[in-house]
BAMARTOR-487283 format. One record per residue (C-alpha): y, z, x; residue in three letters. Coordinates in steps of 0.05 Angstrom, whole numbers, padded with zeros to 5 digits, always signed. Each point is the difference from the previous one (the first is absolute). Layout:
<pts>
YZXALA/...
</pts>
This chain:
<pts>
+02115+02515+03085UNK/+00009-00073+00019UNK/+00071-00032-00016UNK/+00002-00073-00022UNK/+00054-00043+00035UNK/+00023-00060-00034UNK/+00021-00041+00059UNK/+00055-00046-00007UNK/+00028-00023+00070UNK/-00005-00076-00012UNK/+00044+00005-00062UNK/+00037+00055+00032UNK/+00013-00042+00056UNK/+00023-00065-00040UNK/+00044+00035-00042UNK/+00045+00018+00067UNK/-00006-00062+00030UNK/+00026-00035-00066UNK/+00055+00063+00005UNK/+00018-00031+00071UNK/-00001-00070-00021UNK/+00059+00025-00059UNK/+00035+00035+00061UNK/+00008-00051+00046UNK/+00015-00048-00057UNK/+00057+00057-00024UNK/+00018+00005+00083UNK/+00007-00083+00003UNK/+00042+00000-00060UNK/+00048+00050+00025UNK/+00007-00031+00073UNK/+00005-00063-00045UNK/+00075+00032-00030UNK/+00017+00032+00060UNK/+00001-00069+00039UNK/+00036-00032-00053UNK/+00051+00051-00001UNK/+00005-00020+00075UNK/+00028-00072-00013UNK/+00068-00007-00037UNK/+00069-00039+00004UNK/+00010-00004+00085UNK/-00065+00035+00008UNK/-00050-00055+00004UNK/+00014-00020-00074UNK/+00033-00067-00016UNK/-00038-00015-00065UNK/-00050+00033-00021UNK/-00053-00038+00026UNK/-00028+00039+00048UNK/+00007+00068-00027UNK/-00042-00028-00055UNK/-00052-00021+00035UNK/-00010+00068+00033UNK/-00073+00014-00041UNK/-00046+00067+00010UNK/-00078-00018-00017UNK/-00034+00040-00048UNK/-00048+00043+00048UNK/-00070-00015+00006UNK/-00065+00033+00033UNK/-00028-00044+00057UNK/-00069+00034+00016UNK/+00029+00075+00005UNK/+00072-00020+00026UNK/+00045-00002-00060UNK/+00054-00050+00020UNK/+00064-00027-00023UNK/+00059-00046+00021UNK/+00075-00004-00005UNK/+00034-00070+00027UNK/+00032-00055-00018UNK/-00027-00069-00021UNK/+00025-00069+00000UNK/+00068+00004+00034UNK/+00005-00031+00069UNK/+00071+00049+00033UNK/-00038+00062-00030UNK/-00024+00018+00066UNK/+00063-00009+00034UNK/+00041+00035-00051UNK/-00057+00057+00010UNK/+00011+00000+00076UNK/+00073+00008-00012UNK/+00006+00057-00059UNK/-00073+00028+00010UNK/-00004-00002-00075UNK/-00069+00014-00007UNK/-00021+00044+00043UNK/+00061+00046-00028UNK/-00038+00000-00054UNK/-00050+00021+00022UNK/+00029+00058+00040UNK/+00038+00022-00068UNK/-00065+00009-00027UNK/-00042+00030+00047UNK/+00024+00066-00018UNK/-00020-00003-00064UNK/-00076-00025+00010UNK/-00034+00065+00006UNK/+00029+00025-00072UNK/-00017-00069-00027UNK/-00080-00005+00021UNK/-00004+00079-00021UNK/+00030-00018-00073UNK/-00051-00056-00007UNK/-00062+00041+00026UNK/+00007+00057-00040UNK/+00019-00041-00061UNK/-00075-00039+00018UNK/-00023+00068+00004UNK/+00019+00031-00066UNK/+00051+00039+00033UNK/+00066+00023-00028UNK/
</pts>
């Protein structure tokens, strides 16, 4: 007795990638919050400026990398201010724990997954 497969690793494979593209764009907008929490009153914060123009990227798929960006854009002292307080690359490290449990919450959710 033969068994008909219905092969669907093209859409199978899309559906994850989009899944990564939401996870990196969830990852960016957390190390987004975390670096802004970084800057305040004798912190690297004088007005606002800056810590506004702290900015994550929404992800995106670039051939089969998925990337993303967190950075600043538009202020001239920002990397100064970053040399000094290490603001975003706290970020960063406060979120790296969590990256794992974020990519696994958007795959299984492409996945159908509870």
């Amino acid at each position: 007795m033969a068994v008909k497969m219905n092969w669907k690793g093209k859409q199978v494979t899309e559906q994850i990638a989009q899944a990564l593209v939401d996870a990196v764009t969830e990852i960016d907008l957390r190390i987004e919050t975390a670096a802004k929490g970084e800057l305040y009153e004798g912190h690297g914060k004088r007005f606002g400026t800056l810590q506004r123009s702290i900015q994550g990227a929404s992800g995106r798929l670039e051939g089969t990398k998925v990337r993303g960006s967190v950075g600043t854009k538009g202020v001239k002292y920002a990397l100064p201010i970053h040399r000094k307080y290490k603001y975003l690359t706290i970020g960063v490290e406060k979120v790296r724990p969590m990256v794992p449990a974020i990519i696994q919450k958007h795959v299984k959710r492409a996945s159908g997954g509870s």
